[in-house]
PDB file as gemmi writes it, atoms N, CA and C in Angstrom:
CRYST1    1.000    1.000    1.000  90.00  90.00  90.00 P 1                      
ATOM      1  N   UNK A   1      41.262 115.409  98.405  1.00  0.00           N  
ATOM      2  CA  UNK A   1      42.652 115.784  98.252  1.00  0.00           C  
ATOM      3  C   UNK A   1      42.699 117.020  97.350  1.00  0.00           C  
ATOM      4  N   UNK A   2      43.488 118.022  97.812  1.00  0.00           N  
ATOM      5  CA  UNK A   2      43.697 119.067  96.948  1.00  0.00           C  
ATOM      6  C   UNK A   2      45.022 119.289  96.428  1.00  0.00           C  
ATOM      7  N   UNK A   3      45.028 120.514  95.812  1.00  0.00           N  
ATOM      8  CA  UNK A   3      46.276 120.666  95.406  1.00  0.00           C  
ATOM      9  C   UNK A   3      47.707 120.695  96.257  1.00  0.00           C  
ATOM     10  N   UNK A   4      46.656 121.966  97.274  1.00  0.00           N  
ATOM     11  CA  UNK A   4      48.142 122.061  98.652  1.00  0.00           C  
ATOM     12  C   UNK A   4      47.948 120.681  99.199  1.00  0.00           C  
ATOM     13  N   UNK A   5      48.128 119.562  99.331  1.00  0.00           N  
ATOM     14  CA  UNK A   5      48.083 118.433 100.415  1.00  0.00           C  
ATOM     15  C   UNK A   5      49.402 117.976  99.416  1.00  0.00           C  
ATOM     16  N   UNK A   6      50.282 118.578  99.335  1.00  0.00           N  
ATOM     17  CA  UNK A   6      51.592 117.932  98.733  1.00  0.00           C  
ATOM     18  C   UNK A   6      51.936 116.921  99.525  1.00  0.00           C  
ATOM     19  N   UNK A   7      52.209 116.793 100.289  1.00  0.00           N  
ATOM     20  CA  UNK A   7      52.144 115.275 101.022  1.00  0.00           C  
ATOM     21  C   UNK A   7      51.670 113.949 100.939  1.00  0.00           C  
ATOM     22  N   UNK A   8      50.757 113.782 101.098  1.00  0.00           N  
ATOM     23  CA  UNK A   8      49.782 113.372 100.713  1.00  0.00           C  
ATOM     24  C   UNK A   8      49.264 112.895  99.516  1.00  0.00           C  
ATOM     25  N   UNK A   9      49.377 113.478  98.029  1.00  0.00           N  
ATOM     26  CA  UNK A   9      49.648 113.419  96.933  1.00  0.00           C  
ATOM     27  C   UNK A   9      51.130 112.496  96.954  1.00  0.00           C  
ATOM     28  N   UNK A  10      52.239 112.880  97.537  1.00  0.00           N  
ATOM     29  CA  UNK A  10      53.278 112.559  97.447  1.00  0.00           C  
ATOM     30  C   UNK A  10      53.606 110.940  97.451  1.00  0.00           C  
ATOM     31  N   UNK A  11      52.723 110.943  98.790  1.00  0.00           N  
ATOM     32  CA  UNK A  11      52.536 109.287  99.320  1.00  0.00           C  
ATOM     33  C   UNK A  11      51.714 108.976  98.189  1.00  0.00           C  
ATOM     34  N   UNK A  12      50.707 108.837  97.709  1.00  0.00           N  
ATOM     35  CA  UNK A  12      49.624 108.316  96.762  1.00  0.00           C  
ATOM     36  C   UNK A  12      50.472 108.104  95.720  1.00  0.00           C  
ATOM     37  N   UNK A  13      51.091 109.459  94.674  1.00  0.00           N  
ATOM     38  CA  UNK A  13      51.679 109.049  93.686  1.00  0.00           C  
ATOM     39  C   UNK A  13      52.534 108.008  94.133  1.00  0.00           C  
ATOM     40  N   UNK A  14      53.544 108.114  95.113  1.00  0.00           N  
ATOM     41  CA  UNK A  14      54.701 106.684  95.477  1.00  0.00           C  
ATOM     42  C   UNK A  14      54.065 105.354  96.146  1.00  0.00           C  
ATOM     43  N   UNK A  15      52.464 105.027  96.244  1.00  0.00           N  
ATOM     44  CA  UNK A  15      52.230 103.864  96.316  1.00  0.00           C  
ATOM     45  C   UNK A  15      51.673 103.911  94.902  1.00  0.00           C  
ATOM     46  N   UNK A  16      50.799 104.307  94.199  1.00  0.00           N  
ATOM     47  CA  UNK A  16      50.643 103.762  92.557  1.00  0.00           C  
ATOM     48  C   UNK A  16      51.679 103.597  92.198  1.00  0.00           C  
ATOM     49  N   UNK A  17      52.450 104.269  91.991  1.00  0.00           N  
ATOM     50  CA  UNK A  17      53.787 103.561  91.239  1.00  0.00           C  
ATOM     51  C   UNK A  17      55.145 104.061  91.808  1.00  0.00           C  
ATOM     52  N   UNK A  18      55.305 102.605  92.159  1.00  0.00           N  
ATOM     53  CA  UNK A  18      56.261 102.395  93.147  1.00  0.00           C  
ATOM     54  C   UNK A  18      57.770 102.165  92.179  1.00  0.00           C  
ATOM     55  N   UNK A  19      57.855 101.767  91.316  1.00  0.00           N  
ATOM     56  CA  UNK A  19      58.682 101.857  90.497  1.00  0.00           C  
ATOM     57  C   UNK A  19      58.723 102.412  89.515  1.00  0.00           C  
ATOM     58  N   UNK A  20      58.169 103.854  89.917  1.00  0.00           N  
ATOM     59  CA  UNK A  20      58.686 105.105  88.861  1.00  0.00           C  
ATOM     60  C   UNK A  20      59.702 105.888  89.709  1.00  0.00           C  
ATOM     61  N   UNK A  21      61.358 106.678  89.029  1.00  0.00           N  
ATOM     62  CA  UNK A  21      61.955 107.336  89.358  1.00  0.00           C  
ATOM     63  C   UNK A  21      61.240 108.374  89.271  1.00  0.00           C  
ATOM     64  N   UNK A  22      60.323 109.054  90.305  1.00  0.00           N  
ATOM     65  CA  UNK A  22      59.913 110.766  90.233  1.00  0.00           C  
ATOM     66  C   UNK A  22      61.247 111.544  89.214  1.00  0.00           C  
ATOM     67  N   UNK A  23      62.165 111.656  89.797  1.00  0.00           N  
ATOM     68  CA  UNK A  23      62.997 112.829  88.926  1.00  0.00           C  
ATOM     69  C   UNK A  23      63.314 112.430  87.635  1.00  0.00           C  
ATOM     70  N   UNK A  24      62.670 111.568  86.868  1.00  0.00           N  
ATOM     71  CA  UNK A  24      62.459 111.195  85.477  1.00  0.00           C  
ATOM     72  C   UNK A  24      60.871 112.218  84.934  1.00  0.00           C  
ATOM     73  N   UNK A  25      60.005 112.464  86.258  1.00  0.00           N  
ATOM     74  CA  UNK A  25      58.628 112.303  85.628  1.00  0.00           C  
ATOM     75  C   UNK A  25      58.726 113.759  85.188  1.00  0.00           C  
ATOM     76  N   UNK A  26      58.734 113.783  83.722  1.00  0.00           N  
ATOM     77  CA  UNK A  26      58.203 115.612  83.358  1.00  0.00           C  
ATOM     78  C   UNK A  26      56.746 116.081  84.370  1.00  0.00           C  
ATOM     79  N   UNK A  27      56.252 117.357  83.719  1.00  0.00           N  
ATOM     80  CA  UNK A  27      55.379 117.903  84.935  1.00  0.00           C  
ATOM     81  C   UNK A  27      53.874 117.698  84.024  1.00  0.00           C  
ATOM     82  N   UNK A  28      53.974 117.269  83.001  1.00  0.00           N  
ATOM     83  CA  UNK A  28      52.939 117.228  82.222  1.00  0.00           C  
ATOM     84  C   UNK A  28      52.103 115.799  82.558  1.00  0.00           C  
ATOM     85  N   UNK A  29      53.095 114.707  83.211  1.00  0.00           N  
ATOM     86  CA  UNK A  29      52.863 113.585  83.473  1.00  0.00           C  
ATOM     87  C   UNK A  29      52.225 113.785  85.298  1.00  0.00           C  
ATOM     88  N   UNK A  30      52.966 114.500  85.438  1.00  0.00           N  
ATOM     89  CA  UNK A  30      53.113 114.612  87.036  1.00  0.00           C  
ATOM     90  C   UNK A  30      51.455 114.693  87.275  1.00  0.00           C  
ATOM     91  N   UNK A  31      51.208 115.890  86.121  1.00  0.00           N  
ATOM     92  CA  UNK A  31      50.096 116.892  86.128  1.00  0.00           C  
ATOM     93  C   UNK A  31      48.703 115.932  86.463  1.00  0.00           C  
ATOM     94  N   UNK A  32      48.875 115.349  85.365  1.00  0.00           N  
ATOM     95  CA  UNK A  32      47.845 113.935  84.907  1.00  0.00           C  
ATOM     96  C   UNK A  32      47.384 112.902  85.830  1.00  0.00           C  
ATOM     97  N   UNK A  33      48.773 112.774  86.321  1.00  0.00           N  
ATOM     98  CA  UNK A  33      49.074 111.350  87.431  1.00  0.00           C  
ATOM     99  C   UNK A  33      47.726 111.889  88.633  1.00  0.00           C  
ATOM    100  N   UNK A  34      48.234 112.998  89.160  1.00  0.00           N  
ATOM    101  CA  UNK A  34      47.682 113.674  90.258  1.00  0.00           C  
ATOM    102  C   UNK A  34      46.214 113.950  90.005  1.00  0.00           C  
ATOM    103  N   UNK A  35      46.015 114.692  88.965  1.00  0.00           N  
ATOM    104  CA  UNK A  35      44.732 114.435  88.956  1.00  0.00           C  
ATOM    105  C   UNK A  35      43.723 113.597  88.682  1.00  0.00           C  
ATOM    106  N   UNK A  36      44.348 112.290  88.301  1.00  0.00           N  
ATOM    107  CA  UNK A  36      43.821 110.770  88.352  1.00  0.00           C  
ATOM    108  C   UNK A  36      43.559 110.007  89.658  1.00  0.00           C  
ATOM    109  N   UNK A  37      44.439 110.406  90.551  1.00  0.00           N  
ATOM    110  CA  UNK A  37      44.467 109.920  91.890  1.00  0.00           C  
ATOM    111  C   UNK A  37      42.753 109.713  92.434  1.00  0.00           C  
ATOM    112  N   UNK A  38      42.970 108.908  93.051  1.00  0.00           N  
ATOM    113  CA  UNK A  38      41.578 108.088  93.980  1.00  0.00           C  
ATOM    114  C   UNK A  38      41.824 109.571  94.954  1.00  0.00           C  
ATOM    115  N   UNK A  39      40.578 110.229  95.272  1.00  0.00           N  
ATOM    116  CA  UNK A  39      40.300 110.828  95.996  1.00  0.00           C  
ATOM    117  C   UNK A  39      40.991 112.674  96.059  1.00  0.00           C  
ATOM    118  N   UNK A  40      41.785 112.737  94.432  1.00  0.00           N  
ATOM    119  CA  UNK A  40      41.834 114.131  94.507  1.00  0.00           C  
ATOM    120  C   UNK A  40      40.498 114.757  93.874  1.00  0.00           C  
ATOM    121  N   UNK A  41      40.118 116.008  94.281  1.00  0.00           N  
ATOM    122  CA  UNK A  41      39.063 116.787  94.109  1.00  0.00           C  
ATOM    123  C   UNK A  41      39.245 118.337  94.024  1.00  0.00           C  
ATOM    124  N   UNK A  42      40.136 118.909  93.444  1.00  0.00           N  
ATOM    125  CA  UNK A  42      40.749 120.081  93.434  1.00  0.00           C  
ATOM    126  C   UNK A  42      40.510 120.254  91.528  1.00  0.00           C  
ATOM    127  N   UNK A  43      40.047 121.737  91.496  1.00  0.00           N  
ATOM    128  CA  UNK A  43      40.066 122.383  89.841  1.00  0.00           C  
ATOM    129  C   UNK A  43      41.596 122.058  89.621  1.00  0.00           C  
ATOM    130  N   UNK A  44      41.472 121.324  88.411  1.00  0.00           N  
ATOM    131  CA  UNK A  44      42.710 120.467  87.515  1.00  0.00           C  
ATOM    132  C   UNK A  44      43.431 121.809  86.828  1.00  0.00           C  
ATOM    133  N   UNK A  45      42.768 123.202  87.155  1.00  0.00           N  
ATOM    134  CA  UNK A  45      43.169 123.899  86.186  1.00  0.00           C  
ATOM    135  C   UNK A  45      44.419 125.328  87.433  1.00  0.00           C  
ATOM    136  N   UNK A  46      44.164 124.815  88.885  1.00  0.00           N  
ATOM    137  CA  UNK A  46      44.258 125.730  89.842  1.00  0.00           C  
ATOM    138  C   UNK A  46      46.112 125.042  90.096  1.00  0.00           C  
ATOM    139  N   UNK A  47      46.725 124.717  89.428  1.00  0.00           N  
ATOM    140  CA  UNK A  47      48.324 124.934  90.080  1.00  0.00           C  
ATOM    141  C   UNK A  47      49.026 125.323  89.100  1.00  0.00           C  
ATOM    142  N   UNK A  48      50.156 125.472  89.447  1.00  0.00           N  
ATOM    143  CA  UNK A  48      51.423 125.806  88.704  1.00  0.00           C  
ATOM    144  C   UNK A  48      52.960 124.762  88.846  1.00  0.00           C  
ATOM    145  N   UNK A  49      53.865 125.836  88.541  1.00  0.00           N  
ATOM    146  CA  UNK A  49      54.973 124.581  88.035  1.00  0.00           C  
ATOM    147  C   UNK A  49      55.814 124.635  89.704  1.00  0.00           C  
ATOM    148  N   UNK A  50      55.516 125.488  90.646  1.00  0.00           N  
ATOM    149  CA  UNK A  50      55.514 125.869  92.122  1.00  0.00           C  
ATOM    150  C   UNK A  50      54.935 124.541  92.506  1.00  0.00           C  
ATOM    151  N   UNK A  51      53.802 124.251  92.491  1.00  0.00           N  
ATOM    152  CA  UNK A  51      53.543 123.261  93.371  1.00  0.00           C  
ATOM    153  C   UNK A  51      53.711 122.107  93.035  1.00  0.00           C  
ATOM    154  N   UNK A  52      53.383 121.435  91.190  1.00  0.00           N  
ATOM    155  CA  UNK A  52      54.693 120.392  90.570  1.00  0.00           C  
ATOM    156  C   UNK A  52      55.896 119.970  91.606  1.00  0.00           C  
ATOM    157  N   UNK A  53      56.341 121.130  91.475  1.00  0.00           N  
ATOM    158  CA  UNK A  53      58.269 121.188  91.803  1.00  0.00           C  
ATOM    159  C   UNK A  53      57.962 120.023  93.033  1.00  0.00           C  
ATOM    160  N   UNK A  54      56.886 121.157  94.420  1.00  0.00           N  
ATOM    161  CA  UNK A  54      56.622 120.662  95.536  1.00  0.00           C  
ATOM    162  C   UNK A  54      56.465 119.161  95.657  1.00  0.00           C  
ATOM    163  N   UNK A  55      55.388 119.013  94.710  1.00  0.00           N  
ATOM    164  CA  UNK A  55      55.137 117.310  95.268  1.00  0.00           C  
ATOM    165  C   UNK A  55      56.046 116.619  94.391  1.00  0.00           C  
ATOM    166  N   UNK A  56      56.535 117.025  93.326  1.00  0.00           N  
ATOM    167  CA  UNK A  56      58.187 116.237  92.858  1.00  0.00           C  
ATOM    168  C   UNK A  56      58.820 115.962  94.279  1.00  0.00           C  
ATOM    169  N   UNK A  57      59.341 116.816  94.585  1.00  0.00           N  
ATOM    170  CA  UNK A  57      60.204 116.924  95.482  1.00  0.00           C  
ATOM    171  C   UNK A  57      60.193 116.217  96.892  1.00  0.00           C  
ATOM    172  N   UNK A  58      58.600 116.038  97.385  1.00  0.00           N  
ATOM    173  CA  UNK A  58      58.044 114.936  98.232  1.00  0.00           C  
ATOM    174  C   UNK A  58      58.291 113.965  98.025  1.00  0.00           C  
ATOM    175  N   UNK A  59      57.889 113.582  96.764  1.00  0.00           N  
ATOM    176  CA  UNK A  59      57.325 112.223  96.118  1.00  0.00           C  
ATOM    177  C   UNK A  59      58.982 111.719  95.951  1.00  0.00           C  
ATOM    178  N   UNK A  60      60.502 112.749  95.977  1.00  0.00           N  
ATOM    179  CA  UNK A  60      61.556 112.038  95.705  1.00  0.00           C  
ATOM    180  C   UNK A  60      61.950 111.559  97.249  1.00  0.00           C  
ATOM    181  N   UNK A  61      61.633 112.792  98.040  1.00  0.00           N  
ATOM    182  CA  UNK A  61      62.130 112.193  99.747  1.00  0.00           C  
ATOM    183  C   UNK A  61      61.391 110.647  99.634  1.00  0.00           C  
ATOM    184  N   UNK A  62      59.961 110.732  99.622  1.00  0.00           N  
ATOM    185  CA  UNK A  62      58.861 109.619 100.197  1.00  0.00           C  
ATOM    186  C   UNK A  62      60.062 108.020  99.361  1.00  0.00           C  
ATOM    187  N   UNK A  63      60.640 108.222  98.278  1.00  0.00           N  
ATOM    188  CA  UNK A  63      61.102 107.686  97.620  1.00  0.00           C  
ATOM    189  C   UNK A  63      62.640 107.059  98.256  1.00  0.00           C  
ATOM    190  N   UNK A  64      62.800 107.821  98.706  1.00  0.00           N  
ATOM    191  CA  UNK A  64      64.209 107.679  99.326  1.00  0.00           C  
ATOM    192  C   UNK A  64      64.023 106.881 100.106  1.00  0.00           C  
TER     193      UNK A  64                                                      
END                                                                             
């Protein structure tokens, strides 16, 4: 899993925790979460607050 697979990430973060409101999660948490994930493999040091926003923004649809 990389960084661009916002999707994907999206689903993962919303089955670990299924009862977190995403639009509560600052990006520092977001940051962490994601790169904890089972099977991401992407430099922890290669995104910005652009692609944050992105899988926020997944992770609120996937949520819906």
């Amino acid at each position: 899993m990389k960084w661009i697979d916002i999707q994907v990430i999206a689903d993962a973060l919303y089955e670990k925790f299924p009862d977190i409101d995403p639009l509560t999660v600052n990006f520092v948490d977001l940051h962490n979460w994601v790169v904890d994930l089972d099977g991401f493999d992407d430099d922890h040091k290669r995104t910005g607050e652009k692609i944050l926003e992105a899988i926020q923004a997944a992770w609120i649809e996937e949520a819906r």
